[in-house]
C-alpha positions in Angstrom: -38.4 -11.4 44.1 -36.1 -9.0 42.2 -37.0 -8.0 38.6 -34.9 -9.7 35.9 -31.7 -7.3 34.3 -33.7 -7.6 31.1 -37.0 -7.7 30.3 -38.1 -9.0 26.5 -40.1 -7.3 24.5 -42.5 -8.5 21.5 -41.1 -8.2 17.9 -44.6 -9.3 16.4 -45.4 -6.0 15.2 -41.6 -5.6 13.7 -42.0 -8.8 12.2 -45.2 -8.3 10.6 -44.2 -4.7 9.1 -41.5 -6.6 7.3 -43.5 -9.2 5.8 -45.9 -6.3 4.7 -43.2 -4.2 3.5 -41.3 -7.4 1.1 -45.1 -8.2 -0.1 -45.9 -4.4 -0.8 -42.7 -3.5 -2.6 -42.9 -6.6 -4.6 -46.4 -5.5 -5.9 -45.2 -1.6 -6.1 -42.1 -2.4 -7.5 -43.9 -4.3 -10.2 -46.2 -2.0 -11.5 -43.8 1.1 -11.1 -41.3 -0.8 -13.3 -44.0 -1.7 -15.5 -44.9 1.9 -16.1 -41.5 3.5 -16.3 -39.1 1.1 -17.7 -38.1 3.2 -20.6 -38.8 1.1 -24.6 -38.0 4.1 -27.3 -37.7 7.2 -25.7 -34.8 7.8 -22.8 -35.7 10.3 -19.7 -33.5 11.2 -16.8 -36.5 12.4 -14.7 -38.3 8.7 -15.0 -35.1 6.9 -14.7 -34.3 8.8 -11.2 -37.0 9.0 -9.1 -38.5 5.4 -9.7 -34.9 3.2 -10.3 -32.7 5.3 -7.9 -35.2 7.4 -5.5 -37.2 5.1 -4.5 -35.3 2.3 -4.1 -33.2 3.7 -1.8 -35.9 5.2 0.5 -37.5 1.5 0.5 -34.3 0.2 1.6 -33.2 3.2 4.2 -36.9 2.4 5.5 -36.2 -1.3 5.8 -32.9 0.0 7.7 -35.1 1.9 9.9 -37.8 -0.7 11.1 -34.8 -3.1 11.5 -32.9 -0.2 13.3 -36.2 0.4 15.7 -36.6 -3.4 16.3 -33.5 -3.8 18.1 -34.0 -0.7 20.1 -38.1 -1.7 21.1 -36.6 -5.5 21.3 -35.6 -5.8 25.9 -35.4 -3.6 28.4 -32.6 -3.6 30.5 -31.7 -2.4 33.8 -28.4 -1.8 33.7 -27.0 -3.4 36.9 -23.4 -3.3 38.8 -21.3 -6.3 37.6 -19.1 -8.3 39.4 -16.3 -9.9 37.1 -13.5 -12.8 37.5 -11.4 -13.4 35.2 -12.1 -17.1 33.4 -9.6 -18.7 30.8 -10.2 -20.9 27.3 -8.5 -21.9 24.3 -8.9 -20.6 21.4 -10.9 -22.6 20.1 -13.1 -22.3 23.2 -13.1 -18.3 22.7 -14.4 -18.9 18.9 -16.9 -20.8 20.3 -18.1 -18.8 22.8 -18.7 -15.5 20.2 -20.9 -17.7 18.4 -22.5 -18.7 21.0 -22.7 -15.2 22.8 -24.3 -13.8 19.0 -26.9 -16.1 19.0 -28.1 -16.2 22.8 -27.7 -12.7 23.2 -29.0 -11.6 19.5 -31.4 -9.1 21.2 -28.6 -7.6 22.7 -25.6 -7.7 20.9 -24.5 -5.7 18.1 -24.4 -8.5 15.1 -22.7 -6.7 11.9 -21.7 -8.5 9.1 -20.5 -7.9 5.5 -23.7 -9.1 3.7 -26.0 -6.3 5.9 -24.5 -3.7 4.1 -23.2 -5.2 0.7 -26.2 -7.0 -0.5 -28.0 -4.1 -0.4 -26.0 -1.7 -1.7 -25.3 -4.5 -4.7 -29.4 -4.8 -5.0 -29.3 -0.7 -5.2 -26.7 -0.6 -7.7 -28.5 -3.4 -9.9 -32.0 -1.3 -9.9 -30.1 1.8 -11.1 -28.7 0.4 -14.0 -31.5 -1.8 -15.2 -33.2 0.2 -17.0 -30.3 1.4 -18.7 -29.0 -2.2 -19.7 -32.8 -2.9 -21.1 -32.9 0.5 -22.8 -29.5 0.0 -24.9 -29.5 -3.9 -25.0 -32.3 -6.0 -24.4 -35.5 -3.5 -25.1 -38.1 -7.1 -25.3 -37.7 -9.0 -22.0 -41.3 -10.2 -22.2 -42.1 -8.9 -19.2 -39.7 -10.3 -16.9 -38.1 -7.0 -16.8 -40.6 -5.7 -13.9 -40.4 -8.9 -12.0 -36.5 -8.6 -11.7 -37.0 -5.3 -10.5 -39.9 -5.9 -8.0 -37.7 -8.9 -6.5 -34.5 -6.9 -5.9 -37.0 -4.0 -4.4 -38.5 -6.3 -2.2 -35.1 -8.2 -1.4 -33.7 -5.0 -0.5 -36.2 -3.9 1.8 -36.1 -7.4 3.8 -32.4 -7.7 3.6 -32.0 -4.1 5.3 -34.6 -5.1 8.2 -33.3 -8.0 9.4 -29.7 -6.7 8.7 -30.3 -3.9 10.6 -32.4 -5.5 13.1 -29.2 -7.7 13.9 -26.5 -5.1 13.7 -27.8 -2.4 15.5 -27.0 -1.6 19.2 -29.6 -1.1 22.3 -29.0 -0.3 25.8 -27.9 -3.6 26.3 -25.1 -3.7 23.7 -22.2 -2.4 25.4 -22.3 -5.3 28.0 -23.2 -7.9 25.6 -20.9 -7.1 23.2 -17.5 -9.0 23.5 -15.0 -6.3 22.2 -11.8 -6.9 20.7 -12.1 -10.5 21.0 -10.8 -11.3 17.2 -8.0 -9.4 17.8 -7.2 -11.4 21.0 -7.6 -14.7 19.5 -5.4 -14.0 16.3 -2.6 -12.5 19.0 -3.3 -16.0 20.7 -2.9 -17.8 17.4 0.2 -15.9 16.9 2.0 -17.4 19.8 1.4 -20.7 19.5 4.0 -20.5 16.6 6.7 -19.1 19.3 9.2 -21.4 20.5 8.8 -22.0 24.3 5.9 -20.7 24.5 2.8 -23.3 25.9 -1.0 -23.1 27.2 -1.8 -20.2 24.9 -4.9 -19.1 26.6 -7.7 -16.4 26.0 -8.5 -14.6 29.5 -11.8 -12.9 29.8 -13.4 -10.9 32.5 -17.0 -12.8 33.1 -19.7 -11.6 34.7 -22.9 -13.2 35.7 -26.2 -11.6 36.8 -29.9 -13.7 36.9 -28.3 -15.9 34.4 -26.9 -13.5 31.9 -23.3 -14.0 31.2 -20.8 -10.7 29.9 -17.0 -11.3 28.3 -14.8 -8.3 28.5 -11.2 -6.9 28.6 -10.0 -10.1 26.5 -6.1 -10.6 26.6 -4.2 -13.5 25.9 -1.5 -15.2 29.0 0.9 -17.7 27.7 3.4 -19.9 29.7 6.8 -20.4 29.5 8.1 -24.4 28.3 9.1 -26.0 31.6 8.7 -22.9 34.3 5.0 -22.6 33.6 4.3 -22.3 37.4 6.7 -19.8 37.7 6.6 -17.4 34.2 4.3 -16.2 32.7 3.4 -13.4 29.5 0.2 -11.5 29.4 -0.4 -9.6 26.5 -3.2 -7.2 24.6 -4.0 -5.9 21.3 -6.7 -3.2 20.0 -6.0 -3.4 16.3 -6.2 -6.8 14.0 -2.8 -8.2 13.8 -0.9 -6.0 16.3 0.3 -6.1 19.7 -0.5 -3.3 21.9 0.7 -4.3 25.4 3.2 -6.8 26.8 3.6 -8.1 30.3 6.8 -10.7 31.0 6.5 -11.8 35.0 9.2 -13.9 36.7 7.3 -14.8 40.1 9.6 -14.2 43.0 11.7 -17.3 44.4 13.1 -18.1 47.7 16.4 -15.9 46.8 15.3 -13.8 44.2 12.7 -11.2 43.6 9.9 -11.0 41.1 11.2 -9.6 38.2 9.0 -7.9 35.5 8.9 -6.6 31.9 6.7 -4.3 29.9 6.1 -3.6 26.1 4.6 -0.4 25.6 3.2 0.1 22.0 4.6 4.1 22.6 8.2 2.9 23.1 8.3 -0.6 21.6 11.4 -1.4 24.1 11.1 -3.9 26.9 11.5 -2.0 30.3 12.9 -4.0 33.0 11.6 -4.2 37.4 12.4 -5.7 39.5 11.3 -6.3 43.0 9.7 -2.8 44.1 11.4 -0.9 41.9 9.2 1.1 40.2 11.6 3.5 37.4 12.9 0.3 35.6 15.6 0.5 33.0 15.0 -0.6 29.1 16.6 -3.9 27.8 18.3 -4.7 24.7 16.7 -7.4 22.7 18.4 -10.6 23.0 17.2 -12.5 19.5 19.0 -12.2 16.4 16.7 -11.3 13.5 15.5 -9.5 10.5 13.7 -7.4 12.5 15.3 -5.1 14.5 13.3 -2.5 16.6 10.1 -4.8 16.6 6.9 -2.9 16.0 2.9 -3.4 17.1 2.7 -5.8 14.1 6.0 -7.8 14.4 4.2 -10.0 17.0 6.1 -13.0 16.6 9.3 -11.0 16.8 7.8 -9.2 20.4 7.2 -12.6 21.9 10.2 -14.4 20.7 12.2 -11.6 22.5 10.0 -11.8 25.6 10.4 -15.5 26.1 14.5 -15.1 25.1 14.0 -12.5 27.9 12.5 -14.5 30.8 14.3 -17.5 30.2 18.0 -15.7 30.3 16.8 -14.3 33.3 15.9 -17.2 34.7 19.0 -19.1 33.6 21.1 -16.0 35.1 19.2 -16.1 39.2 17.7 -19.4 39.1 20.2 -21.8 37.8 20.7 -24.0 34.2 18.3 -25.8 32.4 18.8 -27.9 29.0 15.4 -27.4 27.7 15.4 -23.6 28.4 18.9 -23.3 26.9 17.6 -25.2 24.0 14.6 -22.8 22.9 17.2 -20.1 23.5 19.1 -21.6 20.5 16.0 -22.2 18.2 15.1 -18.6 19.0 18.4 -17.5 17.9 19.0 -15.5 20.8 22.3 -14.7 23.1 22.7 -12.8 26.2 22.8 -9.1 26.6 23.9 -6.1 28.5 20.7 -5.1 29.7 
């Protein structure tokens, strides 16, 4: 029988050197604080290396073990995958990231804001304590070394499991789902399109021993009424922009496929059809604000795209209230093209 893709590795050891660490800072920290928190006299050298110095080593050595962890945590063979492409909602797509981080933790590359904020706010706080105690509150009756042994010791866990979930291992750049917030808020985008219906989130899945991957995310959206025979596919690399647009017209029993591109190089429609493969560019059919749409004029993009299909479709395939009726909500009238 074949070895598993990935193997699983013990994180005891990690585990333990954290709990040890939080329980040895909070002690150090203590007693450092207790013997260097300045009462009468003020001195840069005391207030450096114990309030600045150390604390950041503690907390770049929390970063470390945590850092370590993830790479000591599997080990993966990295295998040939076979992929088909699988659609969801977008709800569905939310879903599955959560569910992909906390399956695949071991794997995937899990950053968030409070991995890195928390304990550069904890660092920040040390530095200036004993400055704030110096100049306004010089009798703290001893609490003064407690708050400073906590936030040591808080820092040091915080950065260990931060790190531990946020860093990246061999297996990381399978596991990871890429780009996949920037697919579902395209998605989100054009469901407030007129014409536009099943707003779906493609993924390419692959499945190996049980493990499941989720790559090249794009969104494909249907067009009101010809969703057998129209369809836009669409991709974006940045949050809140559009990168690439595919319109497709499927071919009839008179006509030939006809199909469009959006380039985020040219931001004009370029027109094929049948085998042609120079094209021509298209002028833009809805009337708006917006007049050369760019990669973050998304709704402007698709409301042209679907203006585009459907006068094409009402041009070679014949009328159709409905169609003619999202043409007038969209504000758009035949062009020259």
């Amino acid at each position: 029988m074949a070895e598993s893709i990935i193997a699983y590795k013990s994180l005891t050891k990690i585990y333990l050197a954290i709990i040890l660490g939080a329980i040895l800072f909070l002690v150090l920290g203590y007693f450092v604080a207790d013997l260097f928190i300045p009462s009468t006299t003020w001195d840069w050298v005391t207030i450096l290396l114990p309030f600045i110095g150390m604390p950041v080593l503690v907390t770049g050595l929390g970063f470390y073990i945590g850092w370590y962890g993830k790479r000591s945590a599997i080990e993966y063979t990295d295998p040939t995958w076979k992929v088909e492409p699988v659609q969801m909602t977008i709800d569905d797509a939310k879903a599955l990231v959560k569910r992909n981080k906390r399956k695949y933790w071991r794997m995937v590359s899990n950053s968030s804001y409070w991995t890195f904020f928390i304990p550069i706010a904890l660092l920040l706080f040390m530095s200036g304590l004993p400055v704030y105690i110096f100049f306004e509150t010089p009798n703290l009756a001893g609490l003064d070394s407690w708050v400073f042994a906590l936030s040591l010791s808080l820092a040091f866990t915080v950065a260990s499991f931060g790190a531990l979930l946020a860093s990246s291992n061999a297996a990381s750049e399978d596991f990871d789902i890429l780009l996949v917030r920037e697919a579902i808020t395209l998605a989100k985008a054009q469901e407030k399109v007129p014409g536009l219906s099943h707003v779906r989130v493609v993924f390419d899945k692959g499945e190996i021993d049980g493990f499941e991957t989720y790559e090249s995310p794009r969104v494909v959206s249907r067009i009101s009424g010809i969703e057998k025979e129209a369809y836009i596919e669409s991709w974006a690399e940045d949050l809140h922009t559009v990168t690439r647009v595919l319109c497709r017209l499927h071919e009839s029993d008179n006509d030939p496929q006809v199909v469009w591109w959006w380039m985020s190089r040219d931001q004009n429609f370029r027109k094929f059809i049948g085998t042609d493969e120079n094209g021509y560019y298209v002028r833009l059919p809805v009337q708006s604000k917006v007049k050369n749409p760019g990669v973050k004029d998304i709704v402007a993009v698709f409301e042209n795209a679907v203006a585009i299909i459907i006068l094409e479709w009402l041009q070679t395939r014949g009328g159709n209230d409905a169609l003619s009726g999202f043409l007038k909500e969209l504000n758009a009238v035949p062009r020259e093209g």
